[in-house]
C-alpha positions in Angstrom: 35.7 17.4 -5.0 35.3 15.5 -1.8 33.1 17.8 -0.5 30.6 17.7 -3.0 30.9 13.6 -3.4 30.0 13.6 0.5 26.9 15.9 -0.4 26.0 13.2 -3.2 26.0 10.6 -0.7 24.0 12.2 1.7 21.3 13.0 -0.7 21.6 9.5 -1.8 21.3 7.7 1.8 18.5 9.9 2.7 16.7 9.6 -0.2 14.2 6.8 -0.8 16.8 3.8 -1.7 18.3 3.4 0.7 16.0 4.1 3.4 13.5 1.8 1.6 15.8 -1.1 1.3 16.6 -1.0 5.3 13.1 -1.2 6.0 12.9 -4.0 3.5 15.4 -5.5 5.1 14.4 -5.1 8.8 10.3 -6.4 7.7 12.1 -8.9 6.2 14.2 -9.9 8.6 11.0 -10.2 11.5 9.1 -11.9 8.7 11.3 -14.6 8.9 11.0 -14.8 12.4 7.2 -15.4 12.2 7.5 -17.6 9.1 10.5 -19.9 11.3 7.5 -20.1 14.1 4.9 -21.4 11.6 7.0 -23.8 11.0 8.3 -25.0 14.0 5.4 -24.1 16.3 2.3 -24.0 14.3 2.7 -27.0 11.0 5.5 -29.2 11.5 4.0 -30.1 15.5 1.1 -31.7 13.9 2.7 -33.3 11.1 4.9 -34.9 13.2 1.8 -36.2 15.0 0.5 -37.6 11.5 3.9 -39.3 11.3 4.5 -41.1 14.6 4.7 -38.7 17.2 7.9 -37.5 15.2 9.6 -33.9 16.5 11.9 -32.8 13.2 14.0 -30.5 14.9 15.3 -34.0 17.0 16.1 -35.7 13.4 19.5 -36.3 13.4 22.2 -38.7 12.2 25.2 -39.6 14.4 28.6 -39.5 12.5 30.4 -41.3 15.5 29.5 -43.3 18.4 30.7 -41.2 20.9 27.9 -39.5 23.2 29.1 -35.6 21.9 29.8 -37.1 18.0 29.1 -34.8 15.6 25.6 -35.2 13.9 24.2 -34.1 10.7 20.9 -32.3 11.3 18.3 -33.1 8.8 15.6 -32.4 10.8 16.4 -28.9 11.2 17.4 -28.3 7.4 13.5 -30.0 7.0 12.4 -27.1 8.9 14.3 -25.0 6.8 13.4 -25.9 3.6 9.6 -25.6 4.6 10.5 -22.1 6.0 11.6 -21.3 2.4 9.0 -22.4 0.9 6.8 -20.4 3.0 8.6 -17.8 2.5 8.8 -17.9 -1.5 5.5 -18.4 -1.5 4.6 -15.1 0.3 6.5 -13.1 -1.9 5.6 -15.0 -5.0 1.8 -13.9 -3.9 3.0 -10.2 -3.1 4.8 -10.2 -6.8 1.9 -11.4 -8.1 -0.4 -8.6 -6.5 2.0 -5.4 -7.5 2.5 -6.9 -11.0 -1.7 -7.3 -11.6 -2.1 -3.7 -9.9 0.8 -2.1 -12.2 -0.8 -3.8 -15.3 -4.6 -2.1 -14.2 -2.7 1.1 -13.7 -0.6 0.6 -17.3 -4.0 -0.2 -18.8 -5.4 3.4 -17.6 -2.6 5.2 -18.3 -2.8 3.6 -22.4 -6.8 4.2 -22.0 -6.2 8.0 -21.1 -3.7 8.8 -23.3 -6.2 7.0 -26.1 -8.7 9.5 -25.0 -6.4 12.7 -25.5 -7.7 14.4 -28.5 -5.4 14.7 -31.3 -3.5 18.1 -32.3 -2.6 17.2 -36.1 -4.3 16.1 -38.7 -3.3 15.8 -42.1 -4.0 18.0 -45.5 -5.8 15.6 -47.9 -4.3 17.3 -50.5 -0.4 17.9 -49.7 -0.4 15.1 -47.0 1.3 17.5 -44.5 0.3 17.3 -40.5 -1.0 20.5 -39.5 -3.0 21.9 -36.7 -6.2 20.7 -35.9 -7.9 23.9 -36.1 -5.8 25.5 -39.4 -8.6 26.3 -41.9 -6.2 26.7 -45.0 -2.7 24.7 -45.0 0.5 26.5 -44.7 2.2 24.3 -46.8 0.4 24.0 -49.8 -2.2 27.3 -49.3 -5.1 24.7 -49.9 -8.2 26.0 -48.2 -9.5 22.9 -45.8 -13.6 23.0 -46.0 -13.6 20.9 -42.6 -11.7 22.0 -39.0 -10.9 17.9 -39.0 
């Protein structure tokens, strides 16, 4: 029993899920890296420009009036919250792009299977679904003048 519950997990860790998900994870992971740069490096430089010569990260307010007082750090948590937004964004937009390209591929699919010619039809006089290509119906023994 243990044996074969160790085979099941192998065959599960090595299949796709779980070897997907880590790479998810690890993309995801540097993505959020780059993103954090945009942020800090690349947008919020010039918007603190706009605003005064402002740099966010420094944003803070002083809980005490000692030197080392403990401050709370809105500036980062503005960085942040951009970063998210960024973020959501991006896979908002990548969403977006899998759902339209599984809706095109859905369409096909219902287009093709549309196209499949039928196998059945029915005996106008018993109402039975028979073969396409039966010339008299086994049902009622009615000979059928037309193939369809």
């Amino acid at each position: 029993m243990f044996k074969n519950m160790i085979k099941e997990f192998k065959t599960f860790a090595l299949k796709g899920n779980v070897l997907d998900m880590a790479v998810g994870i690890i993309i995801g992971a540097n993505f959020s890296k780059i993103v954090d740069s945009l942020v800090k490096d690349v947008l919020m430089p010039p918007l603190g420009m706009l605003l005064g010569k402002v740099d966010f990260s420094d944003l803070k307010i002083p809980l005490g009036s000692a030197q080392d007082a403990a401050t709370i750090n809105y500036g980062v948590f503005l960085n942040t919250v951009i970063s998210f937004i960024i973020v959501a964004f991006a896979v908002f937009l990548l969403i977006k792009g899998i759902n339209t390209v599984r809706a095109k591929m859905e369409k096909a699919e219902e287009k093709a299977a549309a196209a499949v010619a039928p196998t059945e039809k029915v005996c106008p006089y018993c109402c039975t679904k028979i073969p396409v290509d039966a010339t008299r119906c086994p049902h009622c023994t009615s000979e059928l003048k037309d193939k369809k």
